[in-house]
C-alpha positions in Angstrom: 10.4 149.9 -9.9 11.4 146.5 -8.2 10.7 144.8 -11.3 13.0 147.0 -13.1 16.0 146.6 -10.6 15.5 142.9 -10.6 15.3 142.5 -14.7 18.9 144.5 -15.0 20.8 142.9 -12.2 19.8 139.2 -12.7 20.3 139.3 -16.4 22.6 142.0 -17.4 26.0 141.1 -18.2 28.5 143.5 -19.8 27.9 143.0 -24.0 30.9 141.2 -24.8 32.6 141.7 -28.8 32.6 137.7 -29.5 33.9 138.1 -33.0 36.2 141.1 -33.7 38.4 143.3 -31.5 36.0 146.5 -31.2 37.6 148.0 -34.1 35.1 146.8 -36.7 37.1 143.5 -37.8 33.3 141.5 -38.3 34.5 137.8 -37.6 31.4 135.6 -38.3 29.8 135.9 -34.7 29.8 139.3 -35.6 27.4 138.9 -38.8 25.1 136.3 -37.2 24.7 138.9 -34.0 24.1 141.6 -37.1 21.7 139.4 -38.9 19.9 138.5 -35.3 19.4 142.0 -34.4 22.2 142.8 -32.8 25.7 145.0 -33.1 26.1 148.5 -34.1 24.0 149.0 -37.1 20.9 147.8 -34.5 21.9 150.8 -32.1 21.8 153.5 -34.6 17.6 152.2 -34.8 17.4 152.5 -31.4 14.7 155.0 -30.9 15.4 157.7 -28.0 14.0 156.0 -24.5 15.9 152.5 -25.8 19.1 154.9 -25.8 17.8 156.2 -22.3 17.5 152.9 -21.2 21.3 152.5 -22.6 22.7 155.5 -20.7 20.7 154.4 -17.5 22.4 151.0 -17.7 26.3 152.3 -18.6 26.5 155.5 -16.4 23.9 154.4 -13.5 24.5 151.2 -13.3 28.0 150.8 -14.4 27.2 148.4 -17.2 30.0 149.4 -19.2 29.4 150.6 -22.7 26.3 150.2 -24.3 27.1 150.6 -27.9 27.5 147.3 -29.3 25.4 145.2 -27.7 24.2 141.6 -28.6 20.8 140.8 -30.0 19.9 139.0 -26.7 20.9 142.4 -24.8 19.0 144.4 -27.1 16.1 142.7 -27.0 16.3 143.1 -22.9 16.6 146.3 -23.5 13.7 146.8 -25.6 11.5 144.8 -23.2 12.3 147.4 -20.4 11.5 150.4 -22.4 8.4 148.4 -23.6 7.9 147.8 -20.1 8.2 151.9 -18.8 5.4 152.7 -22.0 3.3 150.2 -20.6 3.7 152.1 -16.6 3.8 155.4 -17.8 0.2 154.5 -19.8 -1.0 153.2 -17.0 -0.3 156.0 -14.6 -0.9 159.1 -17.1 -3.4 157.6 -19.4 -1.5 159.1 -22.3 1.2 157.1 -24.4 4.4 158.3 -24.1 5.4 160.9 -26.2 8.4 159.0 -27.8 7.8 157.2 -30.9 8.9 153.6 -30.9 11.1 152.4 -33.4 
């Protein structure tokens, strides 16, 4: 759970909207952050523990909003939920019952 604590807090930053205002503008930060993996097309794909992981980090932890994050933030995020399969394996000896995306 330490290992958790310590991934958010020493490398989450708020997602900060490099290219546009928030109101779907798409400067070309934007489409490089899209084409990397990032932005809100990549959070519709997000399968449901990657959106816990999202809610955990915005209403928890008072990230801020979680909805447009970079490709660097989703990858973190991904490597934590990755991380909580690999535990929850571990522990129940069953995988966990949410499909990853």
């Amino acid at each position: 759970m330490d290992n958790i604590k310590n991934i958010i807090s020493s490398k989450h930053q708020p997602a900060t909207n490099t290219g546009s205002s928030g109101s779907g503008g798409g400067g070309l930060s934007d489409k490089f952050n899209s084409m990397a993996g990032g932005g809100r097309a990549s959070e519709k794909n997000e399968d449901a523990l990657d959106k816990g992981v999202d809610f955990f980090q915005e209403k928890v932890l008072g990230q801020g909003p979680q909805n447009n994050e970079s490709a660097f933030e989703q990858a973190k995020d991904e490597k934590i939920s990755d991380f909580i399969r690999g535990q929850y394996k571990s522990t129940t000896g069953k995988d966990v019952p949410i499909a990853d995306k």
